[in-house]
N, C-alpha and C positions, 0 to 999 in steps of 0.2 A: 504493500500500500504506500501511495504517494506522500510524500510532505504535503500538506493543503497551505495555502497564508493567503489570508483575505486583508487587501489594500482596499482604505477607504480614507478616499480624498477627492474634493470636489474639484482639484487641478489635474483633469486629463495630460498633460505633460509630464505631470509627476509620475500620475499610476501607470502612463505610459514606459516611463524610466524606470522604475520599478519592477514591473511585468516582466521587462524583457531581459532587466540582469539579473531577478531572482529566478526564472524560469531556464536563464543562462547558467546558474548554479544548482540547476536541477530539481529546483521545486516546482509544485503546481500552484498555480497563483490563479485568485478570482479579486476582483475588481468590485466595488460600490462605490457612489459617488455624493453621497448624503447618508446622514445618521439614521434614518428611517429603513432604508434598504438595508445599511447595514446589520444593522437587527435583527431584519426577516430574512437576512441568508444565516445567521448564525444559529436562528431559532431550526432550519432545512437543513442543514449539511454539517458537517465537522470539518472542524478547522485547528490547525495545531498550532496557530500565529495567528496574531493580528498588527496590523500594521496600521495605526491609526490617528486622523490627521484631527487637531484640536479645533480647528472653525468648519464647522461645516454646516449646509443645510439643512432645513426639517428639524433634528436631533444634533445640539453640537455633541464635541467630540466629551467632552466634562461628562456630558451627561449618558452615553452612551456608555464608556467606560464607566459608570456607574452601575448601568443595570447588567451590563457584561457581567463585570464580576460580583453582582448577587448572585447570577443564574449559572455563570458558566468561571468560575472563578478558577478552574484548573486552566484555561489557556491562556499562555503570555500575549503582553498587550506592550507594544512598543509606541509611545505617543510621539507625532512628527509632526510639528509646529512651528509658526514663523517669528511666537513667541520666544524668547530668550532670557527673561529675567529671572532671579531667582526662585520669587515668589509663582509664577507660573511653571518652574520646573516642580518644586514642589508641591503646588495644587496638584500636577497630575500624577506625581510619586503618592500623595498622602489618598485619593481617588482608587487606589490600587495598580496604575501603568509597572510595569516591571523593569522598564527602560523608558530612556526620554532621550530625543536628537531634535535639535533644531534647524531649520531653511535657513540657510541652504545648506546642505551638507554634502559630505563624501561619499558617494553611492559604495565607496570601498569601506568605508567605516559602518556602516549601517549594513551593508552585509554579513561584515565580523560580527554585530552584535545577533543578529538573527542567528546567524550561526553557531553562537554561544549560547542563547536561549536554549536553543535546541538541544544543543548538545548536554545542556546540563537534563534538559527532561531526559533527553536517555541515560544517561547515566544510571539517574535514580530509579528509572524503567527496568535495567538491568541488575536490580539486587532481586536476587535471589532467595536469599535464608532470613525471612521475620526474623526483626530485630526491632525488640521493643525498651524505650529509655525512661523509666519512672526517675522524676526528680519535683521533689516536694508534690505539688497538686498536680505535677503533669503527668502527661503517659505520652511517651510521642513513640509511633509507629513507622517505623523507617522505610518498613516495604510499601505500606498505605500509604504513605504522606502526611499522615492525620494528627492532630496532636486534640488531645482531650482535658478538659480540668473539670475534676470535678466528675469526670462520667462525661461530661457535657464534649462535645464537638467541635473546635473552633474552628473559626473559617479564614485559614490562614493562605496569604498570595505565597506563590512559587520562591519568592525571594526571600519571603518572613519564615517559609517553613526552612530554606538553605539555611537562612542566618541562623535563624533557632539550633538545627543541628550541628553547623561547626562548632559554635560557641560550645553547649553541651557534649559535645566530644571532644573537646577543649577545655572540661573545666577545672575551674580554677588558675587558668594561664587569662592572661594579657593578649589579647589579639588587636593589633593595631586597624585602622581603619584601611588603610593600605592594603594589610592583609586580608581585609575582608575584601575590599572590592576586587582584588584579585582573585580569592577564593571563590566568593560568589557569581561578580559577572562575569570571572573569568578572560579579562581582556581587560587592554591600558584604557580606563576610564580619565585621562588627562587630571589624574588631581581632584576628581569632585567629590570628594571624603563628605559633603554635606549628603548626596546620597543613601549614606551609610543612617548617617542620624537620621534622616527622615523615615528611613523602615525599623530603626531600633526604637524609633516613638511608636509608630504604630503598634510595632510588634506587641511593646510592654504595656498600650491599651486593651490587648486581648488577650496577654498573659496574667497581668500583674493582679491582683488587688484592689490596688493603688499607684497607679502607672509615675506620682510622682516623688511617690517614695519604694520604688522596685527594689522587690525581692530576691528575684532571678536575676536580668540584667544589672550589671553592675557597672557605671561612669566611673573609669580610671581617667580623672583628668589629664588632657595634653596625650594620653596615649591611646586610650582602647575603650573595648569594652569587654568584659568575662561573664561568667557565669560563675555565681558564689552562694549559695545560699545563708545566711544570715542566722 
């Protein structure tokens, strides 16, 4: 079965460019061109990427990514925008996107990142032998992806369940943000360690308690972050 990734961008030029170098690298690519459509193909088909542009018609992209990952929260969502500021990288990191590139960009950069996505779902695709990590109220399930508190299920993105499990097979060490972004995106993310923070907050409002005084997550100022329980 083929790679699927559905580009949705109301700049025919773009999804044109796109199309033709992601389909160049061997995937099968499908096209929408407003938030509306892209909806109703994901509600029809499976798709193992999304490739998705933040202004668009009908349904912006904010919002669409929203209901994406209520419903479909296991596949990665790359936000591509002409947006650049911090504060707009973060709305769509804190929204659930699992990457973010801005216009214009490197069609050679933006491939690495799909390709890194990807590659981490196989990865995790390829364990084999259940292996399950209890620490304090969690239970995380390394084969399932799932992590539970309480009994209870959360609904953790692609990135918050990696981070969760390096850190935790990690713990009690110092993992620099560096390291993380290496470890998790797996590619030179130029420096944007704010990245890191912005999924170690969401994370620790679905892990913690008390996400402002965390239990699990632990801020080593100037360095990292561990896992320590308390």
């Amino acid at each position: 079965m083929s790679t699927k990734i559905l580009v949705v961008d109301d700049e025919h030029s773009i999804v044109e460019l796109l199309k033709y170098n992601l389909e160049n690298s061997g995937y099968e690519v499908k096209e929408a061109y407003d938030g509306e459509e892209a909806l109703n193909m994901v509600s029809q088909e499976r798709f193992d990427l999304i490739i998705l542009d933040l202004m668009l018609p009908k349904i912006d992209g904010i919002e669409v990514c929203k209901r994406l990952k209520e419903e479909y929260f296991h596949i990665p969502i790359i936000m591509l925008t002409a947006k650049s500021s911090e504060a707009d990288k973060v709305l769509g990191l804190n929204i659930g996107a699992d990457d973010y590139i801005t216009k214009p960009f490197s069609v050679k950069e933006l491939i690495a990142r799909v390709n890194a996505l990807l590659r981490l779902i196989g990865e995790m695709e390829k364990q084999n032998d259940r292996e399950i990590i209890n620490i304090g109220k969690l239970k995380i399930d390394l084969e399932r992806h799932e992590v539970e508190k309480n009994g209870k299920l959360l609904d953790l993105t692609l990135k918050e369940f990696e981070l969760l499990k390096i850190l935790v097979e990690n713990k009690g060490k110092v993992l620099s943000r560096n390291v993380l972004l290496d470890r998790v995106w797996g590619y030179d993310f130029y420096g944007e360690t704010r990245t890191v923070d912005v999924h170690i907050r969401n994370l620790r409002k679905k892990i913690e308690d008390d996400d402002k005084n965390p239990q699990y997550i632990e801020t080593v100022r100037g360095v990292g972050y561990r896992i320590g329980l308390r």
